[in-house]
Backbone as a printed PyTorch tensor [residue, N CA C, xyz], in Angstrom:
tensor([[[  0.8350,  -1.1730,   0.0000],
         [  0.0000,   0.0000,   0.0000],
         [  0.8860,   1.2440,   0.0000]],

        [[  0.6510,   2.1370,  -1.1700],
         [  1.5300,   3.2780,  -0.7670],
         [  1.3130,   3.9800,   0.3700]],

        [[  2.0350,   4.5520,   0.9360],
         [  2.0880,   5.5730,   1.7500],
         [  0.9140,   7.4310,   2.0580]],

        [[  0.0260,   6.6620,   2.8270],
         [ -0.8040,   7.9390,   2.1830],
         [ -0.5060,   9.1340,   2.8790]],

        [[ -1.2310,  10.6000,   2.4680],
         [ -0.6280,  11.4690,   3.4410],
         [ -1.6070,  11.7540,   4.5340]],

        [[ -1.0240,  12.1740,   5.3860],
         [ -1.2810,  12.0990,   6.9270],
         [ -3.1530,  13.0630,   6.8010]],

        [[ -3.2050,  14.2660,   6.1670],
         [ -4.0040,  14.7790,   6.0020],
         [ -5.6640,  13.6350,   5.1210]],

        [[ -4.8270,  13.2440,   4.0550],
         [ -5.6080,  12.2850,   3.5120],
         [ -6.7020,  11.1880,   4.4980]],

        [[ -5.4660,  11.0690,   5.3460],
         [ -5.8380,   9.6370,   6.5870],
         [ -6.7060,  10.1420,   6.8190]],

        [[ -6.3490,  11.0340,   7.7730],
         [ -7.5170,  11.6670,   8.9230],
         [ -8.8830,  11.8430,   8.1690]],

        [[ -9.2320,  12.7450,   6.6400],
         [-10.0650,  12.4480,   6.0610],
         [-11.0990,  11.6910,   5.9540]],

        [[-10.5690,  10.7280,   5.3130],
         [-10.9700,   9.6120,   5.5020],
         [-11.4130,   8.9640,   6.5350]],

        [[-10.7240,   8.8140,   7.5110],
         [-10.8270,   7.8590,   8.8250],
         [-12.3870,   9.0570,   9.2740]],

        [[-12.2230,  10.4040,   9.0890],
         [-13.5220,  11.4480,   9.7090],
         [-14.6730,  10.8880,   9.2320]],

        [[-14.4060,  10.4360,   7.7460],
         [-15.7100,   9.7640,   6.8120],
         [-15.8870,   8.3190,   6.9070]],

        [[-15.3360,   7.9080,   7.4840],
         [-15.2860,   6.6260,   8.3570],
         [-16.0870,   6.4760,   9.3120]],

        [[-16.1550,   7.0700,  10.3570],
         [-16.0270,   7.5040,  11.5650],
         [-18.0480,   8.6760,  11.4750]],

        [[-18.1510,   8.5740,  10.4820],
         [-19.4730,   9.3600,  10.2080],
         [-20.1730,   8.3820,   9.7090]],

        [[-20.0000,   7.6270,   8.7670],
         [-20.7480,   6.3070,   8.1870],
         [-21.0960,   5.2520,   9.4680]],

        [[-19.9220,   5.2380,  10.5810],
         [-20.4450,   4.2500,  11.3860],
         [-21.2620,   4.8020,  12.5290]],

        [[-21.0840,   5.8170,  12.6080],
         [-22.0750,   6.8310,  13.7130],
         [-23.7940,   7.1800,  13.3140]],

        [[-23.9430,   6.9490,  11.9070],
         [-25.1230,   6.7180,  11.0610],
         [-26.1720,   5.5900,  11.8870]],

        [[-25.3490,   4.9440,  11.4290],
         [-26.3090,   3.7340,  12.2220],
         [-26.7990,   2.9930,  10.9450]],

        [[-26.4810,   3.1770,  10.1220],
         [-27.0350,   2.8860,   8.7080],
         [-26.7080,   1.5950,   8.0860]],

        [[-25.4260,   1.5310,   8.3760],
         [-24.7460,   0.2880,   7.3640],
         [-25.1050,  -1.1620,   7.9440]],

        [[-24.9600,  -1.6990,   7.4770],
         [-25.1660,  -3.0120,   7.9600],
         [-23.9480,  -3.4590,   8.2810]],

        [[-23.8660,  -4.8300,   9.4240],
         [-22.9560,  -4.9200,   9.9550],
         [-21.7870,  -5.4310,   9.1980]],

        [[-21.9740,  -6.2760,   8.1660],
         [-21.0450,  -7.0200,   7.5450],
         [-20.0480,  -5.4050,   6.9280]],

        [[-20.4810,  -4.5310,   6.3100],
         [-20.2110,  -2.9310,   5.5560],
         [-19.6260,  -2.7960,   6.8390]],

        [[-20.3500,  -1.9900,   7.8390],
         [-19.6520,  -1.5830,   9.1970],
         [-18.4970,  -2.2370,   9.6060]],

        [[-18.5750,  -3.8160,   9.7620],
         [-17.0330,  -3.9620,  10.1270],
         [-16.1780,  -3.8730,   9.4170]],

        [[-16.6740,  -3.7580,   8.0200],
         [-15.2710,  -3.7010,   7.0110],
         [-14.8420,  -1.8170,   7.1370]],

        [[-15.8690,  -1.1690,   7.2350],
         [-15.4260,   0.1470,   7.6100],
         [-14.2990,   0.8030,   9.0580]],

        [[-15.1640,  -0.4140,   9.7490],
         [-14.4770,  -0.1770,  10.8370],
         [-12.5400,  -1.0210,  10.7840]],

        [[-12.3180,  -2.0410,   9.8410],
         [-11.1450,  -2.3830,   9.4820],
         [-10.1240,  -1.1760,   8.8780]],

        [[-11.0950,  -0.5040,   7.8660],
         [-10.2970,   0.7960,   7.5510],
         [-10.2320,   1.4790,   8.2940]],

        [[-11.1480,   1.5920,   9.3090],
         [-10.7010,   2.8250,   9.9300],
         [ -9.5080,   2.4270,  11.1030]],

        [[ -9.1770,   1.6390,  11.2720],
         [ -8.0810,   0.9010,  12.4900],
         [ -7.2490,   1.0000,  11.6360]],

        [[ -6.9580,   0.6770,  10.1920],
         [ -5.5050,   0.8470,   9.4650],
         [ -4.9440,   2.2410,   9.7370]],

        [[ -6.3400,   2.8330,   9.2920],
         [ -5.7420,   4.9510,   8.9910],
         [ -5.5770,   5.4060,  10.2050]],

        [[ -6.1220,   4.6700,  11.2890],
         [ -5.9660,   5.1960,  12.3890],
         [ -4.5500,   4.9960,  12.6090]],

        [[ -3.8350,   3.6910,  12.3920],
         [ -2.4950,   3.1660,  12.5740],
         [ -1.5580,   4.2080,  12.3240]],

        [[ -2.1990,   4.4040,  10.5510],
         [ -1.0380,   5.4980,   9.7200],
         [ -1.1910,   6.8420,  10.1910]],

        [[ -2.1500,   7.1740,  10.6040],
         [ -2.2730,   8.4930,  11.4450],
         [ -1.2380,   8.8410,  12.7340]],

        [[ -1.0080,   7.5790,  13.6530],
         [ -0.6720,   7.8510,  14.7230],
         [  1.0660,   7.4370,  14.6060]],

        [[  1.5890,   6.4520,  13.7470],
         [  2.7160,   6.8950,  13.0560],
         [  3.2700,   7.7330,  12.5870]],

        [[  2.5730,   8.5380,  11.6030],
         [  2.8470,   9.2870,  11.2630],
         [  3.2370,  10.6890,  12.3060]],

        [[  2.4360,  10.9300,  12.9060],
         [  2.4380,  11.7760,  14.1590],
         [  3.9850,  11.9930,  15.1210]],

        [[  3.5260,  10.0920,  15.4960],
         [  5.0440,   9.4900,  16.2280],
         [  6.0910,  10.4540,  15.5710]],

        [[  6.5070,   9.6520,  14.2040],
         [  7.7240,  10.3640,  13.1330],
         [  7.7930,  11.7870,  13.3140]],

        [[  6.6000,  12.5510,  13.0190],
         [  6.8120,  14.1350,  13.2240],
         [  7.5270,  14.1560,  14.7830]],

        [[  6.7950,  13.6400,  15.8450],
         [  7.3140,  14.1870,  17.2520],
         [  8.7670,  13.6920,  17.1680]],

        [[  9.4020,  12.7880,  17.0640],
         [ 10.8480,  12.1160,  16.6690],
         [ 11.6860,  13.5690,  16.0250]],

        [[ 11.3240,  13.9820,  14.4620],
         [ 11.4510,  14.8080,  14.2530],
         [ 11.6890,  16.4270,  14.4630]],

        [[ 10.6430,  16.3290,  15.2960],
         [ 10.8800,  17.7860,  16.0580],
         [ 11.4100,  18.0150,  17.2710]],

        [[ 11.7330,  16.2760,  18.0560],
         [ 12.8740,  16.4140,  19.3950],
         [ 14.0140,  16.5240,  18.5800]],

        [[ 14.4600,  15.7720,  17.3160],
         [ 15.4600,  16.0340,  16.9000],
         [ 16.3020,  17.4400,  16.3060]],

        [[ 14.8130,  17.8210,  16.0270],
         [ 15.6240,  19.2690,  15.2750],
         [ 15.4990,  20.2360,  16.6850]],

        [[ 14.9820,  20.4130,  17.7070],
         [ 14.8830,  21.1990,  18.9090],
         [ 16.1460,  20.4500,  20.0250]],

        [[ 16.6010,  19.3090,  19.8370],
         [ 17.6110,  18.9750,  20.8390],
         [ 16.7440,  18.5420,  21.9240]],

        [[ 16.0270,  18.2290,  21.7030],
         [ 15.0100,  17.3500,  23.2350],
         [ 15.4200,  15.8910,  23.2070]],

        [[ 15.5750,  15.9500,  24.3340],
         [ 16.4720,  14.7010,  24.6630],
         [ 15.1410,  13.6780,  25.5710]],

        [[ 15.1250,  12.7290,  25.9980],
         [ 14.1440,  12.1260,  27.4990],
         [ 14.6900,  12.9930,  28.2460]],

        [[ 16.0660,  13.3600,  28.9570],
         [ 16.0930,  14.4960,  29.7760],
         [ 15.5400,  15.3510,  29.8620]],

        [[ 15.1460,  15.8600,  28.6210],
         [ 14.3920,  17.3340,  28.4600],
         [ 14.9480,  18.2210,  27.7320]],

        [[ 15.1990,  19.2550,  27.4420],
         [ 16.1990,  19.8770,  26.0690],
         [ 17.5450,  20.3920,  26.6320]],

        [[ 18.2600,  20.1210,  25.6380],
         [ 19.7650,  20.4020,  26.2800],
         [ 19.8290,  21.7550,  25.5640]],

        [[ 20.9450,  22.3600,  26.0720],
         [ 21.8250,  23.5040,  26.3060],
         [ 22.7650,  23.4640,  24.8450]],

        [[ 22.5380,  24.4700,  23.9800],
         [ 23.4380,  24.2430,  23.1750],
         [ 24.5880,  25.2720,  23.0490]],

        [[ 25.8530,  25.2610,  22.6750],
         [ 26.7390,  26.1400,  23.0600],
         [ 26.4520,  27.3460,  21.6750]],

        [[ 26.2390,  28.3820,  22.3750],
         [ 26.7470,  29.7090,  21.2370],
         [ 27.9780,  30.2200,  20.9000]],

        [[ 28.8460,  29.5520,  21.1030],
         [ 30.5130,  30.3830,  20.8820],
         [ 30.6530,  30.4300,  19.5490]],

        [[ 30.0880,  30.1090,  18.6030],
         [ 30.1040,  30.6400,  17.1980],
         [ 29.4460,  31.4980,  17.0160]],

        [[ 28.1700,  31.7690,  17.3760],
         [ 27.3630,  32.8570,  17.2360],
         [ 27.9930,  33.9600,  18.2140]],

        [[ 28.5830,  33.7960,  19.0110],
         [ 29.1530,  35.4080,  20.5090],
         [ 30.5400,  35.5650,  19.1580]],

        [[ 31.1880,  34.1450,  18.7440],
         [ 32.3880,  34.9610,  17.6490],
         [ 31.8160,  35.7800,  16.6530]],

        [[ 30.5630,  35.5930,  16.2510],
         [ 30.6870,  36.3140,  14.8700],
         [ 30.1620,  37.3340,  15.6180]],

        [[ 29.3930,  37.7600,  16.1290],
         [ 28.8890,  38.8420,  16.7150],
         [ 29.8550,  39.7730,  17.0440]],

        [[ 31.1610,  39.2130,  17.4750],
         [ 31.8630,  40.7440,  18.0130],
         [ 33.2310,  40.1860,  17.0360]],

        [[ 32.9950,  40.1440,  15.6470],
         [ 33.5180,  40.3840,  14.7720],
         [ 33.7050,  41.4810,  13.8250]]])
């Protein structure tokens, strides 16, 4: 399955998630809806994961909590 995008998921999984709140479908439809909606839910919350990974990485957040990064390149150029 390709890779869908995160926006797409949620979409979907919303129109998911409205079809089974209907009350409408029959059950055999409903559980197969409800199968999709446990996949996108999957790729949703992966996806998420990856971003938060992502943004401890680019912010320096550690499990400690965020470290201290040194400016002595930035105080050199400054009083250059």
């Amino acid at each position: 399955m390709a890779k869908k995008k995160f926006e797409e998921a949620v979409a979907q999984l919303e129109a998911i998630v409205e079809d089974l709140e209907s009350g409408d479908l029959p059950l055999d439809k409903a559980m197969k809806r409800f199968e999709e909606g446990v996949k996108l839910s999957k790729i949703c919350s992966d996806t998420l994961d990856e971003a938060e990974t992502r943004v401890r990485v680019l912010t320096g957040e550690t499990e400690e909590g965020l470290q201290d990064a040194p400016f002595a390149e930035a105080d050199q150029r400054g009083t250059e």
